[in-house]
Structures are given as structure tokens and as C-alpha cells.
C-alpha positions in Angstrom: -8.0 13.0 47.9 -5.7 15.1 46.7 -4.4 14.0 42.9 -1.2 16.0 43.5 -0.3 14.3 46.4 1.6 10.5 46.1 -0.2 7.1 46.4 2.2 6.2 48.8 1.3 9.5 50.8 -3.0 9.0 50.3 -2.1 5.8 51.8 -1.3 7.0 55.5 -3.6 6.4 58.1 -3.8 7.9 61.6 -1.4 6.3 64.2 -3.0 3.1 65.6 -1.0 4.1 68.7 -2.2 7.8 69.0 -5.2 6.5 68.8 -5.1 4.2 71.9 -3.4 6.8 74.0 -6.1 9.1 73.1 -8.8 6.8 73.7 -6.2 6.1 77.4 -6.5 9.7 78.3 -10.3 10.0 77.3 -10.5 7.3 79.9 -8.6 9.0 82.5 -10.6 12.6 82.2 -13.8 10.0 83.3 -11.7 9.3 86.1 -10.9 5.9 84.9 -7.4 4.3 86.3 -5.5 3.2 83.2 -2.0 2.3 82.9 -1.0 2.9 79.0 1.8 1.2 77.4 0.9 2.4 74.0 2.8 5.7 72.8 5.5 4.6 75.3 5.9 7.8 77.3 7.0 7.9 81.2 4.7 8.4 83.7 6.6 10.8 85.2 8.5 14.3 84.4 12.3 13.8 83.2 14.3 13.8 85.5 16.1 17.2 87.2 19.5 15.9 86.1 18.5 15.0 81.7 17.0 18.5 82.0 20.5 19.9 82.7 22.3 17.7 80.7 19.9 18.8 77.7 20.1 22.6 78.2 24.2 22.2 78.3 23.8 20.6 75.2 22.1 23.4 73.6 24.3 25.9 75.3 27.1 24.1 73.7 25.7 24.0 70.5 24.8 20.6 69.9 22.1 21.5 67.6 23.2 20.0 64.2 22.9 16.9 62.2 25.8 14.6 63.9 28.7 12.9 62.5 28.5 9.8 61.9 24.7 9.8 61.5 24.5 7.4 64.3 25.1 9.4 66.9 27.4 12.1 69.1 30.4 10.2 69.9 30.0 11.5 73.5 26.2 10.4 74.0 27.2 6.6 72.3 30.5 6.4 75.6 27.7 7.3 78.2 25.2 4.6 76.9 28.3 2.3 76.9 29.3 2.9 79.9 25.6 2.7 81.6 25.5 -0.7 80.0 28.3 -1.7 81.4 27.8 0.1 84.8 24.7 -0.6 85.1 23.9 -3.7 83.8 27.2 -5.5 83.1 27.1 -5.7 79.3 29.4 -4.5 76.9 28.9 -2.7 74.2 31.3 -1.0 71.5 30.3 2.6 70.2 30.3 0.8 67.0 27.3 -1.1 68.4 25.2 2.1 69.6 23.0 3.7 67.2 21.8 6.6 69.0 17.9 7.2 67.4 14.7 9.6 67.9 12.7 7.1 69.1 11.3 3.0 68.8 9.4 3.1 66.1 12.5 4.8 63.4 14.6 1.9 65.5 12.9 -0.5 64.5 11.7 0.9 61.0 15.3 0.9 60.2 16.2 -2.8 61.8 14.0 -4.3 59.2 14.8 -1.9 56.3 18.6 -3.2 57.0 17.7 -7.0 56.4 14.2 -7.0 54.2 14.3 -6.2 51.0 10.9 -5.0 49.0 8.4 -8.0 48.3 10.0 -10.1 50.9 7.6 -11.6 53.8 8.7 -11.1 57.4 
């Protein structure tokens, strides 16, 4: 391995999950029926509506880092308000952190309440 390169860095391994979604869409080419839960991506395109609602954004330059880091004020009112519409829970914007996917989500969860060396 490279000696210029961290230990912490010589350490990381290939995505455990990649892996099974590759080994998923192997499956499927052999014309295999699988249902994959691992890299957690819909089985269908996005939605008509997101894809509009994602182009305005650009168009309205929403295209730099946010303030406060967690999250467009905006985006945090709509998944408030679909919590609430939809499901009947309430949630504060205060309680929304608005992420690039599950795995920084929960990466971040434990990093807030673990501290090095401790078991979880």
C-alpha cells in the first residue's frame, strides 16, 4: 500500500453493501427475481413532481452549502408539515436534520453520543 497515504485511509475496505447490490443485480442480468433492500434505492424512477421541485431549486440557486448546516429552512417546514399531514406527528424545525443519506445519519447519531474507546 501506499506509505504516503494514512493508516486510517489503508484501512477502508469496499462497501459491504455495494457489494450485495452488485451481487443483486448480477442476479437479476441471470434473470433471477430479487428484491434488494441493501443500498436502499427505490424501485422506481422519482417521481414527476421531486424532479420539478429539484430543477426549481437549481434554477433558484440553491446550490451552496446551507445555513444552519442542518438544513434549508424551507426543505425542514415541508418535512414538518408532511409529518404532520401525513402521519400526524409533530416535529419542530429544530428537530429536522436535513442529510445526504442513512448511512452519514446515522454515522453522525453515534458520533453525537460515543465517544472514542467506548463500546456500543
Amino acid at each position: 500500500m501506499n506509505e504516503r497515504l494514512s493508516a486510517y485511509i489503508q484501512a477502508v475496505a469496499p462497501s459491504p453493501t455495494m457489494a450485495i447490490t452488485a451481487k443483486a443485480n448480477a442476479l437479476r442480468r441471470e434473470g433471477v427475481d430479487v428484491i434488494a433492500l441493501s443500498a436502499g434505492e427505490p424501485d422506481f424512477d422519482t417521481p414527476e413532481h421531486i424532479k420539478d421541485a429539484a430543477k426549481r431549486a437549481l434554477d433558484e440557486g440553491f446550490t451552496k452549502y446551507t445555513s444552519p448546516p442542518s438544513g434549508i429552512l424551507e426543505l425542514k417546514e415541508a418535512v414538518c408539515a408532511k409529518f404532520d399531514g401525513d402521519n400526524g406527528l409533530a416535529y419542530g424545525i429544530d428537530e429536522v436534520v436535513i442529510n445526504n443519506g442513512a448511512k452519514h445519519c446515522l454515522a453522525l447519531a453515534v458520533a453525537a453520543v460515543i465517544n472514542p474507546g467506548e463500546e456500543m
